[in-house]
C-alpha positions in Angstrom: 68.3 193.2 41.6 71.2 192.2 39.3 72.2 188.5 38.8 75.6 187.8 37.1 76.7 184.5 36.1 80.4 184.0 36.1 81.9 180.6 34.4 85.1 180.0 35.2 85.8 176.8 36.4 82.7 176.8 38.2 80.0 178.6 38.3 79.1 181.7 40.4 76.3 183.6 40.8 76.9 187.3 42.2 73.5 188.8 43.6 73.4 192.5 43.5 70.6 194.8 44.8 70.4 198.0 42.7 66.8 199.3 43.9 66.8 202.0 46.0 65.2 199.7 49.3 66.2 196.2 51.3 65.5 193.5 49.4 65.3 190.0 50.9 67.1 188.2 48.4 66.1 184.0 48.1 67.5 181.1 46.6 66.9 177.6 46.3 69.4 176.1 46.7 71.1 178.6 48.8 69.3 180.3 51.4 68.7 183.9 51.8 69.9 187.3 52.6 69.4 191.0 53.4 71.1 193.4 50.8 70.9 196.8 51.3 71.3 199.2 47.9 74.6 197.8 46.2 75.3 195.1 48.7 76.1 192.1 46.9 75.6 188.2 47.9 77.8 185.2 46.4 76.2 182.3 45.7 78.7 179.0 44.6 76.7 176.5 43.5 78.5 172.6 43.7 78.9 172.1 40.1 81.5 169.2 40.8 79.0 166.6 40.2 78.1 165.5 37.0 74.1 165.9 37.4 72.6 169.3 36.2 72.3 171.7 38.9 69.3 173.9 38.9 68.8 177.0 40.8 65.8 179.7 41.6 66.5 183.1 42.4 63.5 185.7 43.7 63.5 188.7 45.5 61.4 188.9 48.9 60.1 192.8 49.9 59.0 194.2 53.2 60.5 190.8 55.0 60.7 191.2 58.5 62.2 188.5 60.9 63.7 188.1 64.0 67.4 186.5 65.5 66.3 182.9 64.8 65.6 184.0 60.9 61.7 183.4 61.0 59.5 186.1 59.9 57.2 186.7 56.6 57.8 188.8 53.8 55.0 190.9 51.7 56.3 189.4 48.5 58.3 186.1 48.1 57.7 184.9 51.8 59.3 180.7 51.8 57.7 179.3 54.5 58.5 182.4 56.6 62.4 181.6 56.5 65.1 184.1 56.1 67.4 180.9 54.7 64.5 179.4 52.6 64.6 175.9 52.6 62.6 175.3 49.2 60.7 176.8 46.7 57.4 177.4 47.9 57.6 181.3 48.1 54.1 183.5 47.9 53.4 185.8 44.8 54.1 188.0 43.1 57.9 187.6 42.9 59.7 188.2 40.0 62.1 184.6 39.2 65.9 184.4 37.9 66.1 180.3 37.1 69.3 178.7 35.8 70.1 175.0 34.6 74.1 174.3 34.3 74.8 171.0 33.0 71.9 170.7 31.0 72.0 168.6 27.7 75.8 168.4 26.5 77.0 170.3 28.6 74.5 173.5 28.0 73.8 176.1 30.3 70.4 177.6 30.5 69.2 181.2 32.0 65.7 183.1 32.2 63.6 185.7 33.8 59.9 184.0 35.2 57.0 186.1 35.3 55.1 183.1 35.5 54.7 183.9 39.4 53.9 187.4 38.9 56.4 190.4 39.2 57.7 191.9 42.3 60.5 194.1 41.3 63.1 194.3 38.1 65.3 191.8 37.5 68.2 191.3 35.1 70.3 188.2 35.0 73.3 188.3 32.6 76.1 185.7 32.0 79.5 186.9 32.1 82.3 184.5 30.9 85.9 184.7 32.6 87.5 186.7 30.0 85.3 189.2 30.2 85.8 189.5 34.5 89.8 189.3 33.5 90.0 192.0 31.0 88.3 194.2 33.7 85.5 195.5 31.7 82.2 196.7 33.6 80.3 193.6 32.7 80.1 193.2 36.6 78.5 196.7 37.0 74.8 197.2 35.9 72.7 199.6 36.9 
């Protein structure tokens, strides 16, 4: 799964699932979703406020769940939640964890193995120029 983090104004985080199988993408704060190979999921965190805003990001495998969005997943489960409510999700799963805000004004990224690992992972800031010249910094594989 690819992770791009897009500063603009605000920030956005663009999920992308580049393994060749569903992946159950989670975050907290922000829910969950299928993706498919390439499918992509937008996460806009509320960065408005003046506090830091921290974020998880891990993928879930082998999730199944029904209409009502409970289920478990192999990897990752939260609770058994399709929109995971918190971060109390089963290892392995690998961990994308951001910080914006932070001391003056810093923004901080990283990759977790501290919970195992559960698939790849990349997660690569991409600043607005970059996204406006219309270079490829959007496309990983």
């Amino acid at each position: 799964m690819t992770s791009h983090l897009s500063i603009l104004v605000d920030a956005i985080i663009d999920l992308q699932n580049n393994c060749p199988f569903t992946v159950w993408a989670a975050a907290f704060l922000g829910g969950g979703r299928r993706l498919e190979y390439g499918d992509t999921w937008k996460i806009e965190p509320d960065t408005t406020a003046s506090s830091t805003k921290k974020v998880r990001i891990w993928s879930r495998t082998n999730c199944n769940f029904d209409t009502s969005g409970r289920g478990q997943c192999q990897t990752g489960d939260c609770n058994g939640l399709l929109e995971c409510q918190s971060f109390s999700s089963i290892p392995p799963n690998t961990l994308a964890v951001y910080a914006l805000n932070l001391f003056n004004n810093n923004d901080v990224l990283g990759i977790s193995l501290v919970d195992g690992f559960n698939i790849p992972m990349e997660f690569s800031p991409v600043s607005a120029d970059e996204c406006l010249l219309g270079s490829d910094a959007l496309r990983t594989s």
